[in-house]
C-alpha positions in Angstrom: 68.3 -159.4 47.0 70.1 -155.7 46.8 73.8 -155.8 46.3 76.0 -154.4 48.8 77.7 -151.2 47.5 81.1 -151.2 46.0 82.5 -149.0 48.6 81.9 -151.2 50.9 83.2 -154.3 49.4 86.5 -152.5 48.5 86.6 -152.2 52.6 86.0 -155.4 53.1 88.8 -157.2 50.3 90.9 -154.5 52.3 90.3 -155.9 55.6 90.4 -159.9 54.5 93.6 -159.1 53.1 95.0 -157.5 56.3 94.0 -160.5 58.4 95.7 -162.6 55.6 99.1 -160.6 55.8 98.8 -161.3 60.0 98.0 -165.2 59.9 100.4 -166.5 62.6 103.3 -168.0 61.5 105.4 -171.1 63.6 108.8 -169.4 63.0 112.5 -171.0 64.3 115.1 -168.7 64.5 119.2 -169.7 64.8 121.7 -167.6 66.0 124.0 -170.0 67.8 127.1 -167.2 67.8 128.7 -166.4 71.4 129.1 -162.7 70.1 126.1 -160.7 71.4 126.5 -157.8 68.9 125.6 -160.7 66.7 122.1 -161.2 68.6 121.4 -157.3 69.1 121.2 -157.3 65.4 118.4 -159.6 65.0 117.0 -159.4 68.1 114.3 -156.5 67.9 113.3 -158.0 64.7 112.5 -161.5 65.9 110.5 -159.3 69.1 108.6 -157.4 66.1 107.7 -160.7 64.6 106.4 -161.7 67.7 104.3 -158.6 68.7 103.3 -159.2 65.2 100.9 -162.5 66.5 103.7 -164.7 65.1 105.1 -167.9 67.0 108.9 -167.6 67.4 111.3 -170.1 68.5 114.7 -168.9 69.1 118.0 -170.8 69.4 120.9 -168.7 70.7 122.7 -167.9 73.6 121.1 -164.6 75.1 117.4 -165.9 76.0 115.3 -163.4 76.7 115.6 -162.5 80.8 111.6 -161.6 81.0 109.4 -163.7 79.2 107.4 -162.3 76.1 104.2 -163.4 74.4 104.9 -165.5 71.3 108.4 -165.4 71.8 110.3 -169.3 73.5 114.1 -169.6 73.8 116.0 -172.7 73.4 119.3 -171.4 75.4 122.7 -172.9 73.7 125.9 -172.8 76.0 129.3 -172.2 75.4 132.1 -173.8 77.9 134.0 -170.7 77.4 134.1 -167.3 75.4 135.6 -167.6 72.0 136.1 -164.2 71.5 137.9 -164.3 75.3 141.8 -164.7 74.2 141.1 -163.0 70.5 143.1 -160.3 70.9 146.0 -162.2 71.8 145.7 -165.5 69.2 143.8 -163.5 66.4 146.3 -164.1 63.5 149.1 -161.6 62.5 149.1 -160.3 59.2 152.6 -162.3 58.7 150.5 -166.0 58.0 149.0 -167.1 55.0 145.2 -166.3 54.0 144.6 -170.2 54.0 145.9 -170.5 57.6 143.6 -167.1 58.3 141.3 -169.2 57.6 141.7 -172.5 58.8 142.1 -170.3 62.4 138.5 -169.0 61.7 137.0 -172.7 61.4 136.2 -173.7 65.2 134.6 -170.1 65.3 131.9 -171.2 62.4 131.8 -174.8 63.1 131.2 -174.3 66.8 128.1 -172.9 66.5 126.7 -175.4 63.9 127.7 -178.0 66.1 125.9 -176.5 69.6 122.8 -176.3 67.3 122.4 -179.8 66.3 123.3 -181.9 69.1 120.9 -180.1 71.3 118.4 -182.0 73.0 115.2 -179.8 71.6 116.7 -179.9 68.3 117.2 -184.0 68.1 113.7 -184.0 69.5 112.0 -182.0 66.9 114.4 -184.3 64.2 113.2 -187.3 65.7 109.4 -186.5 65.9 108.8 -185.1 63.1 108.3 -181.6 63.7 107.5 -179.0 61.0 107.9 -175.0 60.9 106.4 -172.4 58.4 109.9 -170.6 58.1 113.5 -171.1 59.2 115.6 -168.3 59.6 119.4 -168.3 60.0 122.6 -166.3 60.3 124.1 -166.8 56.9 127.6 -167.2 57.8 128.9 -170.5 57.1 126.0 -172.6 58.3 125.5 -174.7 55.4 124.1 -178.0 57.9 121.6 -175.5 59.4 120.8 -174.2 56.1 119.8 -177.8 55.2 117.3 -178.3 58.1 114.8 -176.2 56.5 114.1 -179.9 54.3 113.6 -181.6 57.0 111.4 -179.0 58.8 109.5 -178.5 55.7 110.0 -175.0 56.4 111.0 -171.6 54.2 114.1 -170.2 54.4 115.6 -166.9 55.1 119.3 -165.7 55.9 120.2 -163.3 57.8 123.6 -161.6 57.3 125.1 -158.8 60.0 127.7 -157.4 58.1 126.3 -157.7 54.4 127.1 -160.3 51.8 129.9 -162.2 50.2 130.6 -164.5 47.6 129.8 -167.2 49.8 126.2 -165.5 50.8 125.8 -164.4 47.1 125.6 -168.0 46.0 122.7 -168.8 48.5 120.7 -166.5 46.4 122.6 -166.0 43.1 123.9 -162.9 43.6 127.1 -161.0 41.9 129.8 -159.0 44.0 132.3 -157.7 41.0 135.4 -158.7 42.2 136.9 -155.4 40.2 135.8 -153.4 42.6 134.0 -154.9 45.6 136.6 -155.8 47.7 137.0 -159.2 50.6 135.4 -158.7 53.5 138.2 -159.0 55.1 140.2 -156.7 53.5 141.3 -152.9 53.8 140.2 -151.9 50.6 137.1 -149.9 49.3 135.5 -150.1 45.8 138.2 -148.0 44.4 140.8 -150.4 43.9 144.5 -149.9 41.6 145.8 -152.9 39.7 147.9 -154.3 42.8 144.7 -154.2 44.9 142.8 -156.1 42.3 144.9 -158.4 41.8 145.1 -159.1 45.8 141.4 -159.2 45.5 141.6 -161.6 42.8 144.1 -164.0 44.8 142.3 -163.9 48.3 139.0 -164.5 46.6 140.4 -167.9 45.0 141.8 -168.8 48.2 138.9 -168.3 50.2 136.6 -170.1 47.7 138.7 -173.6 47.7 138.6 -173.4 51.3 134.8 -172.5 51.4 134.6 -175.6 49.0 136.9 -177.9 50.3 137.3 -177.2 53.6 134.2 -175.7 55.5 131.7 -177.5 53.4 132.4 -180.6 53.5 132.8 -179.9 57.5 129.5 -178.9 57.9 128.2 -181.4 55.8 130.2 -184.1 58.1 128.3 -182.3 61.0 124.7 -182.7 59.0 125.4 -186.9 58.8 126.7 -187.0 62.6 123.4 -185.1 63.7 120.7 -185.4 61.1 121.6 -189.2 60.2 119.4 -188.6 57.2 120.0 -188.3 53.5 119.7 -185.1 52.0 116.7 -185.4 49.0 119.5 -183.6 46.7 123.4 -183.4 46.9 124.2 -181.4 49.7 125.3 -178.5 48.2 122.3 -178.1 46.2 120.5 -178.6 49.3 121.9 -175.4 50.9 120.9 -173.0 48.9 116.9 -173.2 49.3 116.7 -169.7 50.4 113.6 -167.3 49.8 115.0 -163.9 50.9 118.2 -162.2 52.2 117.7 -159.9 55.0 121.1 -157.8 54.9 122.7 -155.8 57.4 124.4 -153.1 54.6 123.2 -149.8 53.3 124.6 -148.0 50.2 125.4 -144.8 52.3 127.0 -146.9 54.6 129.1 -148.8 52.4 129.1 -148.7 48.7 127.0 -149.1 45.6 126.8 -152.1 44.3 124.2 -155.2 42.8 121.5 -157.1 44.4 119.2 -159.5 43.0 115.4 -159.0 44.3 115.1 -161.2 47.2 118.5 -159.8 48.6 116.9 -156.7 50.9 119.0 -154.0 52.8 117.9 -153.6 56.2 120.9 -151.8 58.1 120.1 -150.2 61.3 117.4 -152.4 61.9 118.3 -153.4 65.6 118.4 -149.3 66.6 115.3 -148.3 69.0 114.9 -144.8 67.1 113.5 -143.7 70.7 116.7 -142.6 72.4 116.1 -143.6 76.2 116.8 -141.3 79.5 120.8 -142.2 80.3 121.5 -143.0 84.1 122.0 -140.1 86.6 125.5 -140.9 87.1 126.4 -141.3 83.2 124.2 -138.3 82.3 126.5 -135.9 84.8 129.6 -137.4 83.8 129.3 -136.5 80.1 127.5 -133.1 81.0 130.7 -132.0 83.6 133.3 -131.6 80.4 133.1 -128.4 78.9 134.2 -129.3 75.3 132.4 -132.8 75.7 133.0 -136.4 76.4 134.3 -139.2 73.8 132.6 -142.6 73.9 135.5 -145.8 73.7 133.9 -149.7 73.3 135.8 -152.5 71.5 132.4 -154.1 71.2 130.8 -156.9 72.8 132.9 -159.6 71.8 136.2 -157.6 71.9 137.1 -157.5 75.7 139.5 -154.3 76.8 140.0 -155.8 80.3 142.4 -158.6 77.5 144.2 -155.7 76.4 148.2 -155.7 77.0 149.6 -153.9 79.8 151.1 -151.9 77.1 148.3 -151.0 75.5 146.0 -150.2 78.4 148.8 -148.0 79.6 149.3 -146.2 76.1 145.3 -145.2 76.1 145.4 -144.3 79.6 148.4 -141.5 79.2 146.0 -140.3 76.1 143.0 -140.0 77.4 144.5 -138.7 80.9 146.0 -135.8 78.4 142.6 -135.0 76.5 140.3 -132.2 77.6 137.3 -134.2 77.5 135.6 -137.2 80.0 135.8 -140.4 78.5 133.6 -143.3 79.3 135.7 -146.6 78.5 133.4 -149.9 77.9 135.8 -152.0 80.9 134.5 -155.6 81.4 135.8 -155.1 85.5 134.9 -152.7 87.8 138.4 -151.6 88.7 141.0 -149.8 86.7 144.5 -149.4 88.7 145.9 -145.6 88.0 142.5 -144.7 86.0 142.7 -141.1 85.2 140.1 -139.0 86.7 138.3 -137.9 83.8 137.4 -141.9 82.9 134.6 -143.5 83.3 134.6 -147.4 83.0 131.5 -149.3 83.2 131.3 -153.7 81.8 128.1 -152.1 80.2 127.2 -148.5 78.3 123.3 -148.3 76.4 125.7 -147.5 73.1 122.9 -145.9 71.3 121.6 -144.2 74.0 125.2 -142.9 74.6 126.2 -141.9 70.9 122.6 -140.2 70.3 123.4 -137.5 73.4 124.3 -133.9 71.9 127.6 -133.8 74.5 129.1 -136.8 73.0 131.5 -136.0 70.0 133.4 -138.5 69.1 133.1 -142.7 68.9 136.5 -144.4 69.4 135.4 -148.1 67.7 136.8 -151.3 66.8 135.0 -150.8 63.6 132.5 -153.3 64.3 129.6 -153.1 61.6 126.8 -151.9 64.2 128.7 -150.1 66.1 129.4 -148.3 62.1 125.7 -148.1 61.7 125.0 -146.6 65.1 127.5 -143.7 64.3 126.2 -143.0 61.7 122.8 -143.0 62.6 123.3 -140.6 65.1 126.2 -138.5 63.0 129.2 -139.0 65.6 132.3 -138.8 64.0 134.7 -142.0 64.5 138.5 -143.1 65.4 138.6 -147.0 64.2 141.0 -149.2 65.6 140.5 -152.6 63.7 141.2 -155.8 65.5 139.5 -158.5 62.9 137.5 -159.7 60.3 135.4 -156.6 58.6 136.6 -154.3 60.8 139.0 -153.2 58.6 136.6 -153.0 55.8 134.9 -151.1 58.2 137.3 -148.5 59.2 138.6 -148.1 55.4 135.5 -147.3 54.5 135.1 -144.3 57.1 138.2 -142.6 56.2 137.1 -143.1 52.8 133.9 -141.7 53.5 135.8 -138.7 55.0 133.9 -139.7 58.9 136.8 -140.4 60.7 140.2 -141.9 60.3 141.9 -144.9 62.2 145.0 -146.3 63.7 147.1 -149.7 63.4 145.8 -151.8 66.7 148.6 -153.3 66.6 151.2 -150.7 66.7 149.6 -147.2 67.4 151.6 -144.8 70.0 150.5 -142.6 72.2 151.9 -139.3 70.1 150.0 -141.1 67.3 146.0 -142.3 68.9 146.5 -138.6 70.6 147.0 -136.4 66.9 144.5 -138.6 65.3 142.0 -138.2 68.0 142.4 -134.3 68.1 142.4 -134.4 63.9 139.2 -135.8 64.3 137.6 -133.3 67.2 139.2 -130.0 65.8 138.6 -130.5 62.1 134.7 -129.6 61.4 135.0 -131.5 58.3 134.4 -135.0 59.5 131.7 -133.9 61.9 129.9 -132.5 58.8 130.7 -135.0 56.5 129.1 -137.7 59.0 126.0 -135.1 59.5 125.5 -135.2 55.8 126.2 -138.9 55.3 123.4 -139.7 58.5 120.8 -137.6 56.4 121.6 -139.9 53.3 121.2 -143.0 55.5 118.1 -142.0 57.2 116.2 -140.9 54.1 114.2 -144.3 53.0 110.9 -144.9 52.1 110.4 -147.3 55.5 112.5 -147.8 58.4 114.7 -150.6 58.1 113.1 -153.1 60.8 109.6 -152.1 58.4 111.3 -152.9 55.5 112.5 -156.3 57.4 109.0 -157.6 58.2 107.3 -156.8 55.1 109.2 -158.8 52.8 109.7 -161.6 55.4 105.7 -161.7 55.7 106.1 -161.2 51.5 107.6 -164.5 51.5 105.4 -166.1 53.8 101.9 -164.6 52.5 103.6 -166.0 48.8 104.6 -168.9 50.2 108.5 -168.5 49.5 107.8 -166.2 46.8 109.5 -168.1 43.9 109.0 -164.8 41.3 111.6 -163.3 43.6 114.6 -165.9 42.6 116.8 -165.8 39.8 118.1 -168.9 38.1 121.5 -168.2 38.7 120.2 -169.5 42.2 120.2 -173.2 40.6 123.1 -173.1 38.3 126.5 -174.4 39.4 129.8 -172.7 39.3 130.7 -173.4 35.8 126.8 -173.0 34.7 127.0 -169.6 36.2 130.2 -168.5 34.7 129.6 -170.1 31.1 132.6 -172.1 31.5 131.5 -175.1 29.9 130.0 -172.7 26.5 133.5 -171.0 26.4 135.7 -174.4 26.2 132.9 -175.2 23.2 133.0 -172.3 21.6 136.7 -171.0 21.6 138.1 -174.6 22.5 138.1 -175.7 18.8 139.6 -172.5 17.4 142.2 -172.7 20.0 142.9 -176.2 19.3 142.8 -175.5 15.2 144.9 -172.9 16.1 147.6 -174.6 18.3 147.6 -177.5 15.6 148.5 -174.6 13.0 151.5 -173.0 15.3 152.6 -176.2 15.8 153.2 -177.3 12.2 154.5 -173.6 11.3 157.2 -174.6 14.1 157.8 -177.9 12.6 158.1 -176.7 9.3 160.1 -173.4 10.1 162.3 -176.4 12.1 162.8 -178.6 9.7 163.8 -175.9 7.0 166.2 -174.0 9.7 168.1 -177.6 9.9 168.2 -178.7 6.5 170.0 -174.8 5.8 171.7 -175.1 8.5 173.4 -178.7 7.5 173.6 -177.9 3.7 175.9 -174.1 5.6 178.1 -176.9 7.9 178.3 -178.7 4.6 180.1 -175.8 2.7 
């Protein structure tokens, strides 16, 4: 019998391995968030995996309004908008961090609740129903987490706005706390003493409440819905995750560690294919002269909630400005509306921000809406409301991109001169021109990147070589706490031992002079 040539056997491993990397995988995705700009961030990736000959459940609350191969929605509703009052009851900087916090807990245990007492979700519990891989929003979802026992499934987080000490446990990660600051703070990676020791404080705080508070409320949630036992304490259980798909890029934020199953993937939910804006948009940015400025507080941010005040305040600027400006405005009428605004509940933000006429974002600081201007180099006036979107904006100043004003307290003379700072200075359009060609120089596009190591971990079936122990260890494993008390704690005890009988002998000897003085 003649052997087949070499060449063609190499062709044919190459091919087998191919059809190995695209064996169809039973996939359940949860992204239980009310904030769309949550969604959009996963949601061309969960298409691609799809397209892609996988089978992908999805649990979330934007189902898909045309029905695609491969792709089922389990729709989740929410009686109301959580975001819908936030500008008026989101916390003033005047309350404590732990009561910042406990006002962020119906916000993450919502979610996890919607999830589990579903009807689908108690079926597939009840019957036994397995997956290949689970994938979650990381953000405080530690009884979702969990289900990926029960569905005898692999496990992969998702995370919109990066990582934090709370994410970098799922994975044993490090984030420095010299120098990478909160998430929800102001400050960038260049911290002074004060800042570090503000960074120091709020990361205490917010780890005994992530501890002691969340937690054990989400693990209250796992016994109301699961009603079975975890096969390992609970917060073992949680952390059972292969990869860490991360919505963060160095040029967009900062340097800084990553173990190898914790992948940077920012910009992943932008088409790259700029679409054809609508007639009326198109000749409304195209009849300004100098240009139009794009304004959005986001998708969960509502400006039709703003103050009187405030709606007033924007409308005398913009009114005053020499260029149109199309205002993201959730109704379709604007009393006194200055003539060169446009207002629409809706804008195709990428589309918008990649059009030559457009020169400047005016952004709540929202992570994607970051990405996006960067992407497409548009400079940026940040106006943080919440959460990382102060990160957010301190970042692009520092960054030189843009600068921001206080939502809470800007003026009119104020938004205006930053605004025009921002327009008339060249040196933050070219800054963000040379920052986007830092950002868009990778080896694969970020949604590529995305589905290669999510395939990785299923082709490797959860691709333990990835993992590092500190994954496994506890708090006081990881920080050698209980080596350190061994080590210096007898020294220190020798040592106190010897201060103490210097003391008592220095004591005893200062009152025996001192008596045998009073004597004489």
């Amino acid at each position: 019998m003649s052997l087949m040539p070499l060449s063609v056997l190499l062709v044919l491993a190459i091919i087998a391995s191919h059809i190995e990397s695209l064996n169809s995988a039973k996939i359940l995705a949860m992204f239980p968030f009310d904030g769309r700009s949550q969604y959009i961030c996963v949601e061309n990736y969960l298409k691609a995996l799809a397209k892609r000959g996988h089978e992908v459940t999805v649990i979330s609350a934007f189902p898909q309004k045309q029905p695609l191969q491969n792709f089922t929605d389990v729709t989740i509703h929410f009686e109301k908008h959580i975001f819908e009052d936030l500008i008026a009851d989101a916390p003033e900087p005047t309350i404590s961090k732990w009561q910042e916090l406990n006002w962020s807990i119906d916000f993450l245990s919502t979610p996890t609740r919607k999830v589990l007492e579903h009807t689908e979700v108690q079926k597939w519990l009840q019957n036994g129903v397995t997956f290949d891989l689970l994938i979650v929003e990381a953000l405080q979802q530690e009884a979702l987490y969990a289900l990926a026992y029960h569905f005898k499934a692999l496990l992969i987080g998702v995370s919109t706005f990066g990582t934090d000490f709370r994410i970098d446990e799922l994975v044993g990660n490090t984030s420095p706390i010299s120098y990478i600051p909160s998430v929800t703070s102001h400050f960038t990676d260049r911290m002074n003493f004060r800042q570090r020791l503000e960074n120091l404080y709020v990361h205490i705080v917010e780890w005994l409440h992530n501890r002691f508070v969340l937690i054990p409320l989400q693990y209250e949630l796992y016994k109301k819905y699961v009603r079975v036992n975890p096969p390992a304490p609970f917060i073992d259980v949680r952390k059972n995750f292969s990869l860490l798909l991360l919505n963060q890029h160095f040029s967009v934020s900062i340097s800084r560690p990553y173990v190898p199953n914790a992948i940077e993937v920012a910009g992943w939910h932008i088409d790259h294919k700029p679409s054809k804006l609508p007639f009326d948009m198109e000749a409304f940015i195209n009849a300004s002269p100098k240009g139009a400025i794009y304004f959005s507080l986001g998708s969960n941010i509502r400006s039709k909630n703003l103050s009187e005040k405030k709606r007033a305040i924007l409308m005398e600027v913009f009114a005053s400005l020499p260029y149109n400006i199309l205002w993201k405005f959730e109704v379709s009428e604007l009393p006194e509306k200055p003539k060169n605004v446009y207002i629409s509940k809706w804008f195709p933000q990428s589309d918008l921000l990649a059009h030559p006429n457009v020169k400047l974002f005016i952004t709540h600081g929202g992570l994607l809406s970051t990405i996006e201007a960067i992407h497409y180099a548009k400079p940026v006036v940040g106006m943080a409301i919440y959460y990382d979107q102060h990160l957010n904006v301190a970042r692009a100043q520092a960054k030189g991109i843009g600068l921001g004003v206080d939502f809470r307290s800007f003026t009119a003379d104020q938004l205006k001169s930053v605004i025009l700072e921002v327009l008339s200075n060249s040196k933050y359009t070219r800054r963000v021109e040379e920052l986007s060609r830092l950002y868009h120089d990778q080896p694969m596009k970020p949604l590529q990147t995305a589905i290669y190591w999510t395939e990785y971990v299923l082709r490797y079936k959860g691709a333990p070589h990835m993992r590092v122990a500190a994954q496994e260890l506890s708090l006081i494993e990881y920080h050698n706490l209980d080596t350190i008390v061994v080590l210096f704690g007898g020294p220190l005890l020798v040592l106190l031992l010897v201060v103490y009988m210097i003391k008592k002998i220095v004591t005893k000897k200062f009152t025996k002079n001192y008596e045998k003085v009073k004597s004489t």
